[in-house]
C-alpha positions as a Markdown table, in Angstrom:
| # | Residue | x | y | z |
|---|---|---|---|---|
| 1 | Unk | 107.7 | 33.3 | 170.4 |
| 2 | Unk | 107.0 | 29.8 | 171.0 |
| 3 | Unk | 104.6 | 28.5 | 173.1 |
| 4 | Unk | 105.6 | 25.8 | 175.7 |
| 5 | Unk | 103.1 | 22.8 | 176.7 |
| 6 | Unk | 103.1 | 22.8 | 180.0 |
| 7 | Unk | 103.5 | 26.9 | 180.0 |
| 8 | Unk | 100.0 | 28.2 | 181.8 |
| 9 | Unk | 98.5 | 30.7 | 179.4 |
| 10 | Unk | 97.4 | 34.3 | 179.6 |
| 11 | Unk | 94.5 | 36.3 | 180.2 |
| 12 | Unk | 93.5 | 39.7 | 178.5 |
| 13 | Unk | 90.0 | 41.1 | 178.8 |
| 14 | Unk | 88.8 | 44.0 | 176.9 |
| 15 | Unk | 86.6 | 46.3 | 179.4 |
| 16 | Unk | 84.3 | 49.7 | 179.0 |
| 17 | Unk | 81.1 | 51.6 | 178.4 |
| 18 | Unk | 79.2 | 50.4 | 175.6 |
| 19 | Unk | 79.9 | 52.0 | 172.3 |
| 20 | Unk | 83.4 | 52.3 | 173.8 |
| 21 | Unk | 85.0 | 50.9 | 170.5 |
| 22 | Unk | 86.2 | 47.5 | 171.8 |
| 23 | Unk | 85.5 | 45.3 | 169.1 |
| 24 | Unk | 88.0 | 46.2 | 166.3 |
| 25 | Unk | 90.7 | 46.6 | 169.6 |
| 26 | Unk | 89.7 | 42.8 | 170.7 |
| 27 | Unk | 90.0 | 41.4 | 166.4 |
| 28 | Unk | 93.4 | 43.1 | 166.3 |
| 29 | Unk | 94.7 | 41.7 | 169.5 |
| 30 | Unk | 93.8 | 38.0 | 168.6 |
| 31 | Unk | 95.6 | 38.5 | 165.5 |
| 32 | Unk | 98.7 | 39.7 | 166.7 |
| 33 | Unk | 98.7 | 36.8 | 169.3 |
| 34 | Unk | 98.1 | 34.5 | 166.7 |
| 35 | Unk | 100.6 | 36.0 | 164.3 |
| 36 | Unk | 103.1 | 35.1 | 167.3 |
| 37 | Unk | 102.2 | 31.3 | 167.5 |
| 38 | Unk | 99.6 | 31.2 | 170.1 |
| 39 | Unk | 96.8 | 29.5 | 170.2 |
| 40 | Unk | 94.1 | 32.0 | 171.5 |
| 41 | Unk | 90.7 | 31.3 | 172.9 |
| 42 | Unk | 88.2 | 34.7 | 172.4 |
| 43 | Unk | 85.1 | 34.8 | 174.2 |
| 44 | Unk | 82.9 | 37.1 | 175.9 |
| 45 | Unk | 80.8 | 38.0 | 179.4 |
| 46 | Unk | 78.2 | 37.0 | 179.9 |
| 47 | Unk | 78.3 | 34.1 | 177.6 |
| 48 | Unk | 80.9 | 31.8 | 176.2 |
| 49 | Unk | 79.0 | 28.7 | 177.0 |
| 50 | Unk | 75.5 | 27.4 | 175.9 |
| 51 | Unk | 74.6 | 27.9 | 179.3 |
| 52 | Unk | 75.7 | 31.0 | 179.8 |
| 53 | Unk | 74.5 | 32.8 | 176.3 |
| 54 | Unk | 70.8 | 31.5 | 177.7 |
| 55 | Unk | 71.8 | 33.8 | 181.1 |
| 56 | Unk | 73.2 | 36.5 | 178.7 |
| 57 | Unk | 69.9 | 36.4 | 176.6 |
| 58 | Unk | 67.8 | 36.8 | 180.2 |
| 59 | Unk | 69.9 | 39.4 | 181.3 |
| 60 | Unk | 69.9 | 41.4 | 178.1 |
| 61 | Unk | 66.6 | 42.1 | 177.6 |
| 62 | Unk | 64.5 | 41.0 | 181.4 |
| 63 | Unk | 63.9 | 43.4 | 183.7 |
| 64 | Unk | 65.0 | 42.0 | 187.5 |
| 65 | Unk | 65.9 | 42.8 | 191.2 |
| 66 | Unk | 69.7 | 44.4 | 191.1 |
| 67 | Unk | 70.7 | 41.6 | 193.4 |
| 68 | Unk | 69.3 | 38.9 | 190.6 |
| 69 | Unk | 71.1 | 40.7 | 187.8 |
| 70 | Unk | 74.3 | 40.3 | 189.5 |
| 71 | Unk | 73.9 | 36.8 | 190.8 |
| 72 | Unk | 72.8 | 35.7 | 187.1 |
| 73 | Unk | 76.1 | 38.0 | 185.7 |
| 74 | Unk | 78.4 | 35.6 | 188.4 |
| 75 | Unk | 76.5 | 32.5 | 187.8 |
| 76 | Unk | 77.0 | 33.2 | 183.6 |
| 77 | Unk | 80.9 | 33.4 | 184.8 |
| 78 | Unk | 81.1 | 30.3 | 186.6 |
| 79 | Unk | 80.1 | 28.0 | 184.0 |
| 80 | Unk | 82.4 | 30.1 | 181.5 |
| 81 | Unk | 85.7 | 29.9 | 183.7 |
| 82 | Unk | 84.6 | 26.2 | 184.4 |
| 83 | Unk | 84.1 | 25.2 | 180.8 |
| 84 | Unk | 86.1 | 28.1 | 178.8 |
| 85 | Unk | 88.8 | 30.0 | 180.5 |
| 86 | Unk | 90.3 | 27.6 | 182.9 |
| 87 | Unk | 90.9 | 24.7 | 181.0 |
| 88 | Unk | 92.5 | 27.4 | 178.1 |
| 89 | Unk | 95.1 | 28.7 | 180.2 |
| 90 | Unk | 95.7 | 25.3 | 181.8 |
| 91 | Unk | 96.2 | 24.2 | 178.3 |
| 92 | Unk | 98.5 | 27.3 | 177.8 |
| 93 | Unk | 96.8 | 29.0 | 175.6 |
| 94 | Unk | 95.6 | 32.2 | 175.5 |
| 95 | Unk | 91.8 | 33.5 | 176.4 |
| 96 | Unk | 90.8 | 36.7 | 174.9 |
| 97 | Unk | 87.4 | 37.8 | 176.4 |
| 98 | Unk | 85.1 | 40.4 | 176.1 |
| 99 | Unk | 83.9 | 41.6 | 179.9 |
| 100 | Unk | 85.0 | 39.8 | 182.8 |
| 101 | Unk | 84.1 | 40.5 | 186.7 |
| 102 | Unk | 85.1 | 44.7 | 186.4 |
| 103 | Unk | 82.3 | 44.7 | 184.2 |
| 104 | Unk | 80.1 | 43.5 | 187.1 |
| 105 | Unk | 82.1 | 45.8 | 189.5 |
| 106 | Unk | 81.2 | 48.9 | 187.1 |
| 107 | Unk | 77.6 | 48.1 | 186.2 |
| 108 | Unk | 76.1 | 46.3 | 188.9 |
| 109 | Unk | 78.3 | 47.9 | 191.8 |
| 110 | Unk | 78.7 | 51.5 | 190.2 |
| 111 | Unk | 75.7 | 51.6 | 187.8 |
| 112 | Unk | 72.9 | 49.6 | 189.6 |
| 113 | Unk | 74.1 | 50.4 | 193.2 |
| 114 | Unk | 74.8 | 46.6 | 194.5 |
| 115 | Unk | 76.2 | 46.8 | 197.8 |
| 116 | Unk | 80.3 | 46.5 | 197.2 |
| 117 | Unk | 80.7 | 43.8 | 200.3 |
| 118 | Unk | 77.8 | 41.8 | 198.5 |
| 119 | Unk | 80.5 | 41.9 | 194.7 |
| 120 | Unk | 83.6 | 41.1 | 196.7 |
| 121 | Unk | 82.0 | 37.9 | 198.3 |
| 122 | Unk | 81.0 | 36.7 | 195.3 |
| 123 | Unk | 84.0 | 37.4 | 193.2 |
| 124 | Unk | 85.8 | 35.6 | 195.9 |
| 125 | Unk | 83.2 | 32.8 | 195.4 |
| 126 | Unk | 83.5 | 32.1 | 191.9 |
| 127 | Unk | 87.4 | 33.0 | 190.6 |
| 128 | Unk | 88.9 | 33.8 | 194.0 |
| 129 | Unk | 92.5 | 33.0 | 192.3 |
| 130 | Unk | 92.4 | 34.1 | 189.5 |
| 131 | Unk | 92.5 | 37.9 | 187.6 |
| 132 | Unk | 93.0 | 38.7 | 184.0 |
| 133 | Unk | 96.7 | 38.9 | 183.6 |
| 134 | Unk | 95.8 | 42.2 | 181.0 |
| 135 | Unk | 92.7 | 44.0 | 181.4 |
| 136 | Unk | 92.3 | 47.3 | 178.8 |
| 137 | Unk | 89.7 | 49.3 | 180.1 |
| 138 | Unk | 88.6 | 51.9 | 177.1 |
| 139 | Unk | 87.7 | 55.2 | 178.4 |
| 140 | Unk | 85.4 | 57.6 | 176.4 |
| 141 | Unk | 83.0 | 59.7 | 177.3 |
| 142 | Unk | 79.1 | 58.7 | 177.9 |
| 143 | Unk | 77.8 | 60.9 | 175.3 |
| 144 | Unk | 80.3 | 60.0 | 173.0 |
| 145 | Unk | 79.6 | 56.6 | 173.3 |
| 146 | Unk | 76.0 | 57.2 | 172.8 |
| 147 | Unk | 77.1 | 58.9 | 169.1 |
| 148 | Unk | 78.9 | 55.3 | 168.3 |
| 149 | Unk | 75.5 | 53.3 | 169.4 |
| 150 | Unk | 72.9 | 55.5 | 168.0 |
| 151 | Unk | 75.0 | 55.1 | 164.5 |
| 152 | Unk | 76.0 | 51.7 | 164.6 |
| 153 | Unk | 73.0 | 49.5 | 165.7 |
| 154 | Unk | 69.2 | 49.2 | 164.8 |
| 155 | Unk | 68.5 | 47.3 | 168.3 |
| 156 | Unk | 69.9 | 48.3 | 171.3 |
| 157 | Unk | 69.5 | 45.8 | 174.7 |
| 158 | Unk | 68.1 | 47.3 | 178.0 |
| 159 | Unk | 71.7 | 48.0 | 179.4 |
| 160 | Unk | 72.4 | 50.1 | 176.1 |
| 161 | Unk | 68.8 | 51.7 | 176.5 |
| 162 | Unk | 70.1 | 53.0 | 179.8 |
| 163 | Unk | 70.6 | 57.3 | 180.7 |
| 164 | Unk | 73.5 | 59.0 | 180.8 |
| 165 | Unk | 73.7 | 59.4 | 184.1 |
| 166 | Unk | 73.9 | 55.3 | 184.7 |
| 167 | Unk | 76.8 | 55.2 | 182.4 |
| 168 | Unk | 78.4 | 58.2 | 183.9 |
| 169 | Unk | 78.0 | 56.1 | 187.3 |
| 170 | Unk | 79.6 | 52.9 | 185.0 |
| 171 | Unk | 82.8 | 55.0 | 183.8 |
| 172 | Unk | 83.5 | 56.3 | 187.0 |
| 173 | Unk | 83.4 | 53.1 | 188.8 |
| 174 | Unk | 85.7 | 51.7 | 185.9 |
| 175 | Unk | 88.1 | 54.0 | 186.6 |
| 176 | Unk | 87.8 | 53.8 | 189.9 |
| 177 | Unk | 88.6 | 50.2 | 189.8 |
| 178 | Unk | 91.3 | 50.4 | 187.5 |
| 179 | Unk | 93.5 | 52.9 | 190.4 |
| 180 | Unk | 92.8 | 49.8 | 192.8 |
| 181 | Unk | 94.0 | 47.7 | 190.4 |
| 182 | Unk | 96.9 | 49.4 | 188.9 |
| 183 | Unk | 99.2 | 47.5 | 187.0 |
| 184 | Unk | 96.6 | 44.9 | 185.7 |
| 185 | Unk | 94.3 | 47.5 | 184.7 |
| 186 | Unk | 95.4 | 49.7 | 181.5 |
| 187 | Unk | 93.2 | 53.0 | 181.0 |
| 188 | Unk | 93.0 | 53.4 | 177.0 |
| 189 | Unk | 91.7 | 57.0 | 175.9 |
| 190 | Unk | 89.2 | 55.7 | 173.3 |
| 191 | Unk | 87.8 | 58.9 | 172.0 |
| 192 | Unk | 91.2 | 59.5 | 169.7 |
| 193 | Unk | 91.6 | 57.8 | 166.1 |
| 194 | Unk | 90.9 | 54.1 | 165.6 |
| 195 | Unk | 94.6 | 53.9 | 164.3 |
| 196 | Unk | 96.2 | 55.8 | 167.5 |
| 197 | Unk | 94.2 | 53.6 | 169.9 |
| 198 | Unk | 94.9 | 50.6 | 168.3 |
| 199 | Unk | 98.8 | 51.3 | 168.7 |
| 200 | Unk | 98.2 | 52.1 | 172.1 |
| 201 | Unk | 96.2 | 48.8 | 172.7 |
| 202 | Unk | 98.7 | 46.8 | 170.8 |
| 203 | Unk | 101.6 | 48.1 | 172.5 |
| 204 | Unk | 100.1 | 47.0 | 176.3 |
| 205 | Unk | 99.7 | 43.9 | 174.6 |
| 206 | Unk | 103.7 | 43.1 | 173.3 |
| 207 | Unk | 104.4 | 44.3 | 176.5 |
| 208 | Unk | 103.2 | 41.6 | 178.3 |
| 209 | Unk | 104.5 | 38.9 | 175.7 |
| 210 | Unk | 107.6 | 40.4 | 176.6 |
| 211 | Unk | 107.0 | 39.5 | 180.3 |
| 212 | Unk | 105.9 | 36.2 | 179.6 |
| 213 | Unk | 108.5 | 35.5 | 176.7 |
């Protein structure tokens, strides 16, 4: 597949619980994009920018009003799209990027209880054009999830630190946003073998280079 100049790029984020297993999923994606000849941008939310891995350090690990967390969350995004993501796909290339704005929508909104009409303005604020062109959301149970953590870290941030029943709140308001958003949104059942979800993952992926061949 070759990749065109003036072609505008794609966008695939990578979305779910923490200790969902996304990180292997997101190293195996780049490479298969790369193997195909395109230049690929990977990134993450919040962060991506100086700027925005100060906000992601703040957020991480200070306690603040719900309303704060999620203004700091879209004002993180702002700078990333502005200096990151935009001028990527504008290039053609393709982002990569760990959380994006159904991250806000499942922790803030679901989670933390931020009043939906008070999400919506802002995501219309800050990207009110664009949407990830890919989004796979892994799905795995909360206490499964907290197995993964509780073996695969020594530090944990306050998000992580969090009780079940917040990421029960988190999973359902990913899934919930994944039947409004059907066809962008691809559910992955994360609690099966690496190898099995990685086919699955990878599959989603040459799928849409198909579309955009």
């Amino acid at each position: 597949m070759s990749q065109h100049p003036s072609a505008r790029g794609r966008f695939i984020t990578f979305e779910g619980i923490d200790g969902a297993g996304k990180s292997s999923q997101i190293a195996a994606t780049v490479d298969l994009l790369r193997e195909r000849g395109l230049t690929v941008v990977q990134s993450r939310e919040p962060g991506g920018t100086p700027l925005s891995e100060k906000l992601r350090s703040i957020v991480l690990a200070d306690p603040m009003h719900l309303e704060t967390e999620a203004l700091m969350m879209f004002a993180a995004r702002r700078e990333h799209l502005a200096l990151i993501i935009e001028p990527a796909l504008a290039r053609g290339d393709w982002v990569v990027c760990d959380r994006f704005t159904d991250a806000t929508y499942a922790y803030q909104v679901g989670g933390r209880g931020l009043d939906e009409d008070k999400f919506r303005a802002l995501e219309q604020w800050v990207h009110p054009h664009l949407q990830p062109d890919l989004t796979l959301l892994f799905d795995v149970p909360p206490a499964l999830a907290a197995e993964r953590l509780a073996s695969g870290r020594a530090e944990t941030d306050r998000f992580e630190r969090e009780q079940r029943d917040f990421f029960e709140r988190v999973r359902a308001a990913y899934l919930q946003r994944a039947v409004a958003s059907a066809g962008r949104i691809a559910v992955v059942d994360a609690a099966r073998p690496l190898a099995v979800v990685t086919d699955d993952v990878l599959g989603s992926v040459r799928r849409l280079l198909e579309q955009t061949a």
